[in-house]
C-alpha positions in Angstrom: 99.3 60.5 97.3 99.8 64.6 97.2 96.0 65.1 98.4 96.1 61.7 101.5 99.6 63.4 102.8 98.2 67.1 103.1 94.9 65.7 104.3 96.2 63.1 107.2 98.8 65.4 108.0 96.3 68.4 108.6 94.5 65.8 110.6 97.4 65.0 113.0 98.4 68.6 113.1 94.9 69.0 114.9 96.1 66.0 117.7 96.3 68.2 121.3 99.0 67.0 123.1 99.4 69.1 127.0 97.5 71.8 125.5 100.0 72.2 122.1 99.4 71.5 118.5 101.3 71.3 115.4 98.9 72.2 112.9 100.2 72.8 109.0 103.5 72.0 110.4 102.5 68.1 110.7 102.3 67.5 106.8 105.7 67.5 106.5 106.3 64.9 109.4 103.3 63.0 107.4 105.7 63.3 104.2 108.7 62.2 105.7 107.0 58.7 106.6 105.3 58.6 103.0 109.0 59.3 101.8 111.0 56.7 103.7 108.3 54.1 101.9 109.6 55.7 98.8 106.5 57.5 98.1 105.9 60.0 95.6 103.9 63.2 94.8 103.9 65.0 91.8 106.8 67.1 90.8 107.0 71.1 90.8 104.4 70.8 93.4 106.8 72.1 95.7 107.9 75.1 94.2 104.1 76.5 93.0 103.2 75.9 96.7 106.2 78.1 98.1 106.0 80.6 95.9 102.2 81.3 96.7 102.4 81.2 100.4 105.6 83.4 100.9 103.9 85.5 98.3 100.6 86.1 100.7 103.0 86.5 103.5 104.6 89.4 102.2 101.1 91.0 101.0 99.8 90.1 104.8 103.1 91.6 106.3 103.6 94.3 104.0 101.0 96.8 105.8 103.7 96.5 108.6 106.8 95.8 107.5 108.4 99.1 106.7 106.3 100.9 109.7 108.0 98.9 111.8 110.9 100.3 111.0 110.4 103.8 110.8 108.1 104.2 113.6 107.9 102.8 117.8 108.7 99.9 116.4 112.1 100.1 115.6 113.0 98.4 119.3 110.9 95.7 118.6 112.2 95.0 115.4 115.8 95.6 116.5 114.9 92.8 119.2 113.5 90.7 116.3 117.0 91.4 114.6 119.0 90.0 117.5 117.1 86.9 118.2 117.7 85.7 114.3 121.0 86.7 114.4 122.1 85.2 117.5 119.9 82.0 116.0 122.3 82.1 113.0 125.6 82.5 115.0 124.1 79.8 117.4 123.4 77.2 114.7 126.9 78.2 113.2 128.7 76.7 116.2 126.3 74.3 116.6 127.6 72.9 113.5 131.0 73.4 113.7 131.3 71.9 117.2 129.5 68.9 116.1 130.6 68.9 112.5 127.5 68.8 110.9 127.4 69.2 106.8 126.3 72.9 106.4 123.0 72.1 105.0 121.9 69.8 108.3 122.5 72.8 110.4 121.0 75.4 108.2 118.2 73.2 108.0 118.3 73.1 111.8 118.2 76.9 112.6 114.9 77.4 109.8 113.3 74.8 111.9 114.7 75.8 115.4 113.0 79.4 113.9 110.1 77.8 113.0 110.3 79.5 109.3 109.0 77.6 106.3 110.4 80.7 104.3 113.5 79.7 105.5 113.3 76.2 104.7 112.0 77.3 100.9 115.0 79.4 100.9 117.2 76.5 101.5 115.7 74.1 98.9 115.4 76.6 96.4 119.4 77.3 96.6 120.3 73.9 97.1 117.3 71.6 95.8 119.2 68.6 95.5 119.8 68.6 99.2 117.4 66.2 101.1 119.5 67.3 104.1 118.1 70.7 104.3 114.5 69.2 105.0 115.7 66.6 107.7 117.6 69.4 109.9 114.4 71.2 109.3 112.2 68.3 110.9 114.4 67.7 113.5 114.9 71.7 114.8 110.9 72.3 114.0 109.2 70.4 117.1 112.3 71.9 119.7 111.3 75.4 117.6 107.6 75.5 119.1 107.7 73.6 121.9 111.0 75.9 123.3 108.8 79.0 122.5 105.6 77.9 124.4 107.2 76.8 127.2 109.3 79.9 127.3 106.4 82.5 127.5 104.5 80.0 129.8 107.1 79.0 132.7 109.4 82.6 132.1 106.3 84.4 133.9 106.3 82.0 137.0 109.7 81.9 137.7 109.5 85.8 137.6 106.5 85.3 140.1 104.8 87.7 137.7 101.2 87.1 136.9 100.5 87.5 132.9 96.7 88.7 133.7 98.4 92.0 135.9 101.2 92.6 133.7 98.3 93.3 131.3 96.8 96.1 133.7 97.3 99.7 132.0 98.1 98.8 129.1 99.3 101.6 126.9 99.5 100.2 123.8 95.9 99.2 124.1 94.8 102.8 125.6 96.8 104.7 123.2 95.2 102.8 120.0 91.5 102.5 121.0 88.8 105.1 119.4 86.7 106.3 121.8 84.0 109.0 121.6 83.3 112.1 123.8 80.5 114.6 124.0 82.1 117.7 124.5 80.8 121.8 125.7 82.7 123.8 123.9 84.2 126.7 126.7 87.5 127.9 125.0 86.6 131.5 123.8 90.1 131.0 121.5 88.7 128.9 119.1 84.7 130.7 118.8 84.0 131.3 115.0 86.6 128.9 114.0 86.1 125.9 111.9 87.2 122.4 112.7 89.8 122.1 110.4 91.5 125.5 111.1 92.0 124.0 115.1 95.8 123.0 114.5 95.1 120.4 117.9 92.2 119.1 116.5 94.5 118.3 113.2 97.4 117.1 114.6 95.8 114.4 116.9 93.9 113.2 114.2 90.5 113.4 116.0 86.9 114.3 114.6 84.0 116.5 115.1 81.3 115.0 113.0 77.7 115.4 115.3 76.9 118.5 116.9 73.7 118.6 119.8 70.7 120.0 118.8 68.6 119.5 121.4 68.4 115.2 122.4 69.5 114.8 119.2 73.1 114.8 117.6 73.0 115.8 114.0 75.6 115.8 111.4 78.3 118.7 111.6 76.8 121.2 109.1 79.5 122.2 106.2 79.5 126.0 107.2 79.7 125.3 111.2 81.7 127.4 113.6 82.5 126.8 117.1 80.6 128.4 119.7 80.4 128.8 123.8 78.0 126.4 124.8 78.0 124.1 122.0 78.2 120.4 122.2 79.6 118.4 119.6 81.3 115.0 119.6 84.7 114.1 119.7 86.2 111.0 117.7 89.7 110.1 118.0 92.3 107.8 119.5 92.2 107.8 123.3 95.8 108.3 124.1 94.8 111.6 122.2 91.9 112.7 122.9 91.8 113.7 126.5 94.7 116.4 125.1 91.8 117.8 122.8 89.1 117.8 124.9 90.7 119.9 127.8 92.0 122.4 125.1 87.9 122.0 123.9 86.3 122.3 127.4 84.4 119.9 129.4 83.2 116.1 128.9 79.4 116.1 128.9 78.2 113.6 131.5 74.8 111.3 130.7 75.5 111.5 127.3 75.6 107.8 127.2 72.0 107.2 125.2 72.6 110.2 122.4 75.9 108.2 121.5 74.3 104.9 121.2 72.0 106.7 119.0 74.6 108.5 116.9 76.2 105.3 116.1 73.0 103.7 114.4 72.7 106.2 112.3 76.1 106.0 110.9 77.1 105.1 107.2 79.4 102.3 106.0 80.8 103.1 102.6 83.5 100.8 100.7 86.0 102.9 98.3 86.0 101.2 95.0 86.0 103.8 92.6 89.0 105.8 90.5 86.9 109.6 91.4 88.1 108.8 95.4 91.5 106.2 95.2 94.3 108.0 96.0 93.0 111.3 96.7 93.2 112.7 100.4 90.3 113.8 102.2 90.8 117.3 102.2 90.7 117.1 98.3 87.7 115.6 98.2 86.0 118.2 100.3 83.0 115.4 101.0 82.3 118.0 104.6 81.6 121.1 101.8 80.2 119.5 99.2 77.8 116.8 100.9 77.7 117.6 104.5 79.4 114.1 105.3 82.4 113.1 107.9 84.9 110.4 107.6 85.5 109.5 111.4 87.2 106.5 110.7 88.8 104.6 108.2 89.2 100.5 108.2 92.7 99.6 106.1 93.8 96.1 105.8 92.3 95.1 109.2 93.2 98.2 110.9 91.0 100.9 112.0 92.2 104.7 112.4 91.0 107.8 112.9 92.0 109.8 109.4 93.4 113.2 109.2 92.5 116.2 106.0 95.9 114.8 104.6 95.2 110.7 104.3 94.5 109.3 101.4 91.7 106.9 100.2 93.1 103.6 99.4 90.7 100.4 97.0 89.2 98.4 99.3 89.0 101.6 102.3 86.0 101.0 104.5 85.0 104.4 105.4 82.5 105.2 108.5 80.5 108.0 107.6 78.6 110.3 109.2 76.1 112.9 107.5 72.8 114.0 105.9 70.8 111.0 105.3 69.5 112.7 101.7 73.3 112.6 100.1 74.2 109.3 101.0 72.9 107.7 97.6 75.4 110.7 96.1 78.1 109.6 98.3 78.0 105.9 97.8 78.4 106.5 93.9 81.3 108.5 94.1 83.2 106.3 96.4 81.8 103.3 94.2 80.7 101.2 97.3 80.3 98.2 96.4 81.2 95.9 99.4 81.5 92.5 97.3 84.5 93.9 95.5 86.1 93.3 98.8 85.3 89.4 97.9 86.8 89.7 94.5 90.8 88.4 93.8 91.9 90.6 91.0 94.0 87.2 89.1 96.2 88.9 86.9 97.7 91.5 89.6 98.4 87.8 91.6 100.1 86.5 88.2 101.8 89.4 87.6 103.1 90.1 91.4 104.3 86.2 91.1 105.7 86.3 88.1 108.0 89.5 89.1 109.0 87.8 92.6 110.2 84.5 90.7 111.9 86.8 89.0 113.6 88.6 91.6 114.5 86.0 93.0 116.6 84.5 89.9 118.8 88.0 90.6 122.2 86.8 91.8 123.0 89.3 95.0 126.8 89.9 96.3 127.2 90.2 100.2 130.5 90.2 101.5 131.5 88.7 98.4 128.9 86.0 98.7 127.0 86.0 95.7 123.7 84.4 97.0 120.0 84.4 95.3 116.4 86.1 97.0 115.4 82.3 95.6 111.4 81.4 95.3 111.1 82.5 99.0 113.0 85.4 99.0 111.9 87.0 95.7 108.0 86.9 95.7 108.1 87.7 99.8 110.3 91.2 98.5 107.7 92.1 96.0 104.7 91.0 98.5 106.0 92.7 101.0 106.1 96.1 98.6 102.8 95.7 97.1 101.2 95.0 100.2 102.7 98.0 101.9 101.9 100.4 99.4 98.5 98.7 97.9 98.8 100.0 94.6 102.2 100.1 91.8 100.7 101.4 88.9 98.3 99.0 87.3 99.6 96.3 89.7 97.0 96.0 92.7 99.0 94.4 96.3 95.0 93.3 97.4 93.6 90.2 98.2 90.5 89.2 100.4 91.6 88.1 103.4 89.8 85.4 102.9 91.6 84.1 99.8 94.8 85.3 101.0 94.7 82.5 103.6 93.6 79.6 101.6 96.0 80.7 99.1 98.9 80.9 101.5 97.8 77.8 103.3 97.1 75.8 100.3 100.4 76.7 99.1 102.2 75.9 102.5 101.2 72.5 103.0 102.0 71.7 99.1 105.2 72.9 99.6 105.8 71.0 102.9 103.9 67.8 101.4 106.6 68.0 98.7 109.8 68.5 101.0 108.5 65.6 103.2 108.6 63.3 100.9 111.5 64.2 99.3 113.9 64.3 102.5 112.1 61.1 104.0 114.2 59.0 102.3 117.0 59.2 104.0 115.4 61.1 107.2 116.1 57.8 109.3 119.7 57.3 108.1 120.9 61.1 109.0 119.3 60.6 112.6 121.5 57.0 112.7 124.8 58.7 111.7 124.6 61.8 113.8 122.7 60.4 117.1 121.1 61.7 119.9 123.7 64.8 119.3 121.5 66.3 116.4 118.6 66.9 119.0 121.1 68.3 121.8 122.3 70.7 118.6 118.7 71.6 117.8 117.8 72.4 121.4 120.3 74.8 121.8 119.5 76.7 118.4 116.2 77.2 119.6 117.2 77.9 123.4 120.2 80.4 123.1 117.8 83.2 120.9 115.0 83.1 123.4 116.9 83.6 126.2 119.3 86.3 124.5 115.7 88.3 123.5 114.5 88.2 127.2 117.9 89.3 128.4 118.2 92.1 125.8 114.4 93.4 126.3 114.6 92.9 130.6 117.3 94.5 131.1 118.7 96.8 128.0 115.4 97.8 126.5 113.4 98.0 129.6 110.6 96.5 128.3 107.1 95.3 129.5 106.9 91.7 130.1 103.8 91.7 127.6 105.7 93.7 125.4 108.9 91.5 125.3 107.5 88.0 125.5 104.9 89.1 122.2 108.6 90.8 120.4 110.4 87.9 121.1 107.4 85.2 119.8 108.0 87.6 116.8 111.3 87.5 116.5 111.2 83.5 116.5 108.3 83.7 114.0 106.1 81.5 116.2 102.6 82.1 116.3 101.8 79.1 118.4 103.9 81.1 121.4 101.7 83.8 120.5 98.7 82.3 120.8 99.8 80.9 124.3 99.7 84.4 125.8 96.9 85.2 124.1 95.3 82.6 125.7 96.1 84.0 129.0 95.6 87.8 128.8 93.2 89.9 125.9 95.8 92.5 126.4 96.7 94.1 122.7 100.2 94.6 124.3 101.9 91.4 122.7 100.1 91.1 119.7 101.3 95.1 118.6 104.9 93.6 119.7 104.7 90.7 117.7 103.5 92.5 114.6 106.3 94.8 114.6 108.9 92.4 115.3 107.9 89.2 113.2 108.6 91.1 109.5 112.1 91.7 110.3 112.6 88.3 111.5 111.1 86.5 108.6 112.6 88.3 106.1 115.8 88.3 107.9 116.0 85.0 108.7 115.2 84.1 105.1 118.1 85.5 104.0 120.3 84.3 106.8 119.7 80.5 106.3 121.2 80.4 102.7 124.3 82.6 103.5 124.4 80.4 106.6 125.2 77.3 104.4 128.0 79.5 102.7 129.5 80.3 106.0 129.7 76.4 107.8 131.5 75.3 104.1 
């Protein structure tokens, strides 16, 4: 019965209707229906499931999460912050207006918010409640259809195009590596090394190739600038252009010798203790093997390193340098690419067992003593482990590839198992309370959208990319997402929703339960 409801309700979650699907989120409709036949799946199925995928969200997240808050990102995630909260206060009157038992509208605003977390959060604090799930299944569907409309009409009625708004986009400029063949003119920095430039340092930008002749070949260890030269410049682009004026000139035609340098580049995966969690200017691989690190790719994310960054497990380095030293090279880093493929099982135990643990912890807020739960506790410790990689022994890594079948495996277990148990008496809540519930559930999912536009128009003085990505974030909703994505390649909304969906999710994971505690 477990295995037919995931597997029919993954099917209708692929139905297209007007250009929107459901996806995971239809297994729990499918469970309702097996539920009101008084169906069954096995028990505890639930809990292992949540557990799992809020686990991999946090490890997903994590890389993120406490960026966001520290750097540019802080608008976004205070815009993130706003639209939960005014979900929260929203479903609050919502259910006081319409007297709704406080676990119906709690239910309501995880599914308005289109968070499973949330709804995990719920059961786990009041698992006896088939309530919880109902409100959820009725607030879900006006959660993502609100959102998708919202970023695809808002534009239209602002007669602005989505495909323009994405012209100069500075997120996108400021992030993308780009490489520049440069003549050295500055007589300031002659007989000066690349690392004693404090520009060159600061902007994070590389000089690994210098020209001899048609050919560019590996930056020697002992090399010294000189007039004339030309060398290549690696960096991010926003920065770049700052480097190479205080450099000299860009070399024009140099469009062939580039396309050569980057075949003869090296890819090199960081496996071994000799390089994890040593910087790059410790390592002194320029000195001792005549090699560059121009870039470095870190949980999906490529950068431009600096002397001071540090080599994380599972860092894939680009490397440029003498051909002869790469075997040398490859064994101190201990490249071995297939150890990106490998799930390290007891660091996944272990990171489980202390986030079930966590979230047994009673908490006091305002004097409400409340519980992380098996959604709040493992998504704390994910989110930790996956921002800092490595506690100790404890490893925050998974392949992205089993990362995603484990946190989709354990989502649709979890919402197989809540189906079914709330489908019961799905049918009788929706008799009692009437076509009211779905006028409720509307308005929790309407009231934070349009406060997050309002806020980031005409407070924050955003870009429309910018706000409509931060405010998909801030409602958790990749489907709205993926409906500007759809429209525009612009990076612009995707670095918005990034920064703004942490806070939200774990914010509105610990809002639904103290919600519940507030309507009593």
């Amino acid at each position: 019965m477990l295995a037919g409801v995931v597997a029919i309700g993954l099917l209708v979650g692929r139905i297209s209707l007007l250009g929107l699907t459901i996806g995971s989120a239809a297994v729990l409709f499918v469970g309702l229906v097996a539920g009101h036949f008084q169906m069954q799946v096995p028990a505890g199925t639930g809990e292992i499931g949540l557990a799992a995928f809020v686990y991999c969200v946090g490890l997903g997240a994590g890389p993120t999460f406490f960026r966001s808050l520290v750097q540019d990102g802080r608008t976004l995630a205070l815009l993130g912050a706003v639209i939960v909260t005014s979900g929260a206060t929203t479903a609050w009157v919502v259910g006081k207006v319409l007297g709704l038992p406080a676990e119906l509208a709690s239910g309501i605003f995880a599914g308005a918010m289109t968070s499973t977390p949330a709804l995990g959060a719920l059961t786990t604090t009041l698992p006896n409640s088939p309530d919880v799930a109902v409100g959820f299944g009725v607030g879900y569907p006006f959660g993502i259809i609100a959102v998708v409309a919202f970023v695809q009409v808002l534009p239209k009625l602002l007669g602005r195009d989505l495909k323009s708004a994405a012209a100069g986009d500075p997120a996108a400029a400021a992030s993308q590596i780009v490489r520049k063949l440069v003549e050295i003119r500055n007589p300031a920095i002659v007989g000066k090394r690349p690392g004693s430039v404090a520009m060159i340092e600061a902007t994070n930008c590389q000089t690994p190739r210098v020209r001899d002749g048609d050919i560019l070949r590996p930056t020697p260890h002992d090399f010294q600038f000189e007039l004339g030269q030309q060398v290549l410049l690696v960096g991010p682009e926003g920065r770049l252009t700052v480097v190479l004026d205080m450099l000299g000139a860009e070399v024009e035609g140099a469009d062939q010798l580039l396309l050569d340098a980057e075949r003869q580049r090296r890819q090199i995966v960081a496996t071994s203790p000799e390089v994890i969690g040593r910087s790059l200017k410790e390592l002194r691989l320029l000195s001792k093997y005549g090699v560059t690190i121009t870039r470095i790719r870190r949980h999906e994310v490529e950068f431009v390193p600096s002397a001071m960054t540090k080599i994380e497990f599972g860092d894939q380095l680009t490397a440029v340098g003498t051909p002869e030293n790469w075997p040398e090279v490859e064994r101190l880093a201990g490249h071995r690419p297939t150890a990106l493929d490998q799930s390290n099982i007891l660091a996944l135990a272990v990171g489980l067992l202390l986030g079930i643990a966590l979230g047994m912890l009673p908490i006091s807020i305002a004097g409400l003593s409340i519980q992380l739960g098996l959604a709040g506790g493992p998504l704390m410790v994910g989110l930790i482990l996956g921002h800092f990689g490595r506690l100790g022994p404890l490893v925050g890594h998974l392949p992205r590839s089993a990362r995603m079948l484990l946190m989709e495996t354990g989502l649709v277990l979890f919402l197989a198992s809540a189906g079914v148990a709330a489908g019961g008496d799905f049918v009788a809540v929706l008799q009692q309370q009437g076509a009211w519930l779905c006028v409720g559930a509307a308005t929790v999912a309407i009231v934070p959208l349009t406060v997050g536009f309002l806020l980031a128009e005409y407070v924050m003085k955003l870009r429309l990319l910018k706000s409509l990505g931060a405010i998909c974030g801030g409602m958790t909703s990749t489907p709205g997402l993926a409906a500007i994505t759809s429209t525009t390649d612009a990076a612009e909304p995707v670095v918005a929703y990034v920064a703004a969906y942490p806070i939200a999710l774990g914010l509105v994971t610990i809002l639904a339960p103290m919600l519940v505690e507030f309507l009593r």
